[in-house]
N, C-alpha and C positions, 0 to 999 in steps of 0.2 A: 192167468190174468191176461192173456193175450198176446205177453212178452215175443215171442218166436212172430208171429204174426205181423207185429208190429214193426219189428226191429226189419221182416224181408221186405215188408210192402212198400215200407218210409223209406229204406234205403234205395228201391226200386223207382219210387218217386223222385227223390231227389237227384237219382242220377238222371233220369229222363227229362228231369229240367236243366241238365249239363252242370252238374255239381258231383266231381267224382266222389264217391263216398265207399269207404272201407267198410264192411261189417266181418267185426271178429266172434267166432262163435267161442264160447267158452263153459258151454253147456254139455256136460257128457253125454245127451241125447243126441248131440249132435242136429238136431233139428231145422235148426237154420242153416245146414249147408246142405241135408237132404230137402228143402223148400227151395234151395237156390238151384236146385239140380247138379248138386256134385256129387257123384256117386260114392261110396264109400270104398271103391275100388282107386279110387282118383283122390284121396286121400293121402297123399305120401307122407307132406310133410305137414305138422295140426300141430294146433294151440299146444298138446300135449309136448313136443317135442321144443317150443320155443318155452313152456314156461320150466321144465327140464334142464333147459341149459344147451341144447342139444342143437340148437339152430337159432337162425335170425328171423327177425320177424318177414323180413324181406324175404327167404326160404319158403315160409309156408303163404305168400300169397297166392292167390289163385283166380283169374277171372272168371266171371260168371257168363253166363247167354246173352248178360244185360251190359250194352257199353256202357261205360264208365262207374260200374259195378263191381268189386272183389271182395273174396272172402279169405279169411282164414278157414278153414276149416275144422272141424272136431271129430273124433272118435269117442268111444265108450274108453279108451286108455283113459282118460282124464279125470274118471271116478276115483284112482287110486293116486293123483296128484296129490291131496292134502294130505296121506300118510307120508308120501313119501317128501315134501318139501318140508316137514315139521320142524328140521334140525338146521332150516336157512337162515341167516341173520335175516334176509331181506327178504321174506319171505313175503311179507305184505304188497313189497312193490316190485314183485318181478312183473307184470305185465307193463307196470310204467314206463321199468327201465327199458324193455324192451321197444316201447313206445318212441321214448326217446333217443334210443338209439337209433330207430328209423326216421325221425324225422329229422336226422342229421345227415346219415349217411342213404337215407331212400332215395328211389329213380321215379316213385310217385309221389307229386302230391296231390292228399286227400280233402276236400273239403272237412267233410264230416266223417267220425269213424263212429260205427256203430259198435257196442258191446253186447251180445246177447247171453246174460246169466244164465247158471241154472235155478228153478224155481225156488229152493232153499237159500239160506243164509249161511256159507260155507268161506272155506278158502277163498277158492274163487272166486265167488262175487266180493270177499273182500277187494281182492284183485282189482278187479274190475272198477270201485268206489274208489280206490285208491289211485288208478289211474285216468279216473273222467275230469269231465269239467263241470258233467251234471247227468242230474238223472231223470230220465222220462218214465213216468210212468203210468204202464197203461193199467185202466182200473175196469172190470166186468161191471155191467149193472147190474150185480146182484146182491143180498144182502150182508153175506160175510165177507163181501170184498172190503168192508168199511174198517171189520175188525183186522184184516192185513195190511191196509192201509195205514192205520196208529202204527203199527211194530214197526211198520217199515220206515215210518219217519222217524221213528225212533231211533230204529239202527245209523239211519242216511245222520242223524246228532253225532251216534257216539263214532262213527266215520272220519265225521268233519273236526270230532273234539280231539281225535287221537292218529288220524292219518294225513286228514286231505282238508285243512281249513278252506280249501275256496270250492269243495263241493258245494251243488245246491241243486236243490229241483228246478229243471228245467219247467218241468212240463207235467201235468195230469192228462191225459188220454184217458176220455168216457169208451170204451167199448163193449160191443154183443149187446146195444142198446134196441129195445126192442119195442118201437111204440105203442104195440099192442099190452101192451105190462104195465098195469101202474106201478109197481115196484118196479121198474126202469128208471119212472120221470119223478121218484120218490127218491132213489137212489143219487140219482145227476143233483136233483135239488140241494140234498145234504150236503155231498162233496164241494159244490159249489158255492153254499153257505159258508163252509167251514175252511176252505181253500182259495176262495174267489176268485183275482186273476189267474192263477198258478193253473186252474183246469182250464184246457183248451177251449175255445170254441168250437172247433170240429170235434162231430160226434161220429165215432163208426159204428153202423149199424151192425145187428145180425145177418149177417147174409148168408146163404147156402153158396156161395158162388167161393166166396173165401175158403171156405171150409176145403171144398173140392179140392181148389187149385193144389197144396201139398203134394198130394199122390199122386202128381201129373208133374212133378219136380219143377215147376213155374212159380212166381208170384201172383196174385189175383192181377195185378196190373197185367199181367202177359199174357193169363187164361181168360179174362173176361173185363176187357179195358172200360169197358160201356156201364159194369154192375155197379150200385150204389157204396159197396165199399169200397171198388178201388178207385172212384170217384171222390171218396171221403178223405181216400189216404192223401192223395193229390191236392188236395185242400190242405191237409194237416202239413203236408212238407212244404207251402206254401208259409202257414201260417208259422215252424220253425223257424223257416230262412228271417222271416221277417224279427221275430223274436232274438233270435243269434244277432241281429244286424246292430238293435238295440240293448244286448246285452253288455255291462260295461265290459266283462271278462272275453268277449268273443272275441 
C-alpha cells in the first residue's frame, strides 16, 4: 500500500521543514531503514532488541543523512518476536511503554514519530496501534485496495475498543495515482465518497523517480527533489502539520 514509502518520504519532509521526526521501523523487512540508508551492517541496536527487553529505545536510535531525521532500525530477527513475546503480560504495549519511557527520560525531542508496520495484522502492528495517536494511511489506487481498506478499519475498531480508545485515523493518503487510469480517479472518487475529509487532499502520483530512490539508500526527496512525488510528499507533510495543529489530541 505504499506504507514503507510513505512513512521515509513524510518523515524526510517533515524534517526538512525543521520538525525532528522519529521513524521506528517495525517491519521485519526492515525496509525503511534500508530506504533511510542504514546498512544492515550498522544495525546494532533494532526495534528487535528494545521490544525484547534487551535495550532502550534511546539505544537503538540512529541518525539518518537527513538532519533532524532518526531511525530505529529493524532486522529480519523481528519475524520471531511474536513467538517469542507470547507469554508477556504486556505484551500489547511494549512499544508504548517503551515510548514512554523515552519521552521521559530522552535527550531528543521528537516532533512527530513515525511507525512503519509490517504489511500484515500481527503482534507488532498490534504494537504499533497500541502505541500511536493515529493512523495514516496510505491507500494504492487500485481496486482491492478498497477491500483492505474495510478490514483495516475494522481492525483500527477493535484496537480502539480493546487497547487504545483515543486511536483514530489520521489521515487517507491516495497513492501510485495514475492519471492516465480511470480506475485511478474511480478509485479516489469512492474512497472520498465513503471517507470524505479523513482522505487527504494531496495525491501522490506514480512516479518512476520514487521507485528508484530505495536502491540508492536515499528518500525520493534526496534522489530527485524536483520529481512530482517528492513534491507531493512536501505538500502532504504540509498538509499534516496543519491537521496536527487542529487536532484536539495533538
Amino acid at each position: 500500500m505504499g506504507k514503507t514509502t510513505t512513512a521515509i518520504n513524510l518523515g524526510t519532509a517533515l524534517a526538512a521543514i525543521g520538525e525532528p521526526t522519529l521513524v521506528i521501523d517495525i517491519d521485519p523487512q526492515g525496509n525503511a531503514s534500508t530506504g533511510l540508508g542504514v546498512s544492515r551492517a550498522a544495525r546494532k541496536v533494532t526495534t528487535y532488541d528494545v521490544m525484547m527487553g534487551e535495550a532502550e529505545l534511546a539505544d537503538a536510535i540512529v541518525p539518518t543523512r537527513i538532519p533532524l531525521l532518526s531511525l530505529v532500525p529493524a532486522t529480519v530477527d523481528l519475524s520471531g518476536a511474536e513467538l517469542e513475546l507470547i507469554g508477556q503480560p504486556r505484551r500489547n504495549f511494549i512499544l508504548k511503554d517503551a515510548l514512554a519511557e523515552y519521552s521521559v527520560h530522552g535527550s531528543t525531542h521528537f516532533s512527530y514519530v513515525l511507525i512503519d508496520c509490517p504489511p500484515s495484522l500481527t503482534l507488532l502492528t498490534v504494537n504499533a496501534m497500541a502505541a500511536a495517536d493515529a493512523v495514516m494511511v496510505p491507500l494504492q489506487c487500485e481496486f482491492f485496495a478498497l477491500e483492505g481498506l474495510s478490514q483495516l478499519l475494522k481492525t483500527i475498531d477493535l484496537v480502539r475498543v480493546n487497547l487504545n480508545p483515543s486511536l483514530e485515523i489520521q489521515g487517507i493518503v491516495l497513492t501510485m495515482f495514475d492519471k492516465r487510469n480511470k480506475l485511478s480517479d474511480q478509485v479516489a472518487a469512492d474512497v472520498r465518497q465513503n471517507m470524505g475529509e479523513k482522505v487527504y487532499s494531496t495525491i501522490i502520483p506514480r512516479n518512476v523517480r520514487i521507485s528508484e530512490a530505495p536502491s540508492h539508500g536515499v528518500p525520493a526527496l534526496v534522489y530527485d527533489l524536483r520529481c512530482p512525488g517528492s513534491q507531493a510528499y512536501i505538500k502532504l507533510a504540509g498538509e499534516l502539520i496543519q491537521r496536527e495543529r487542529t487536532r484536539p489530541a495533538a
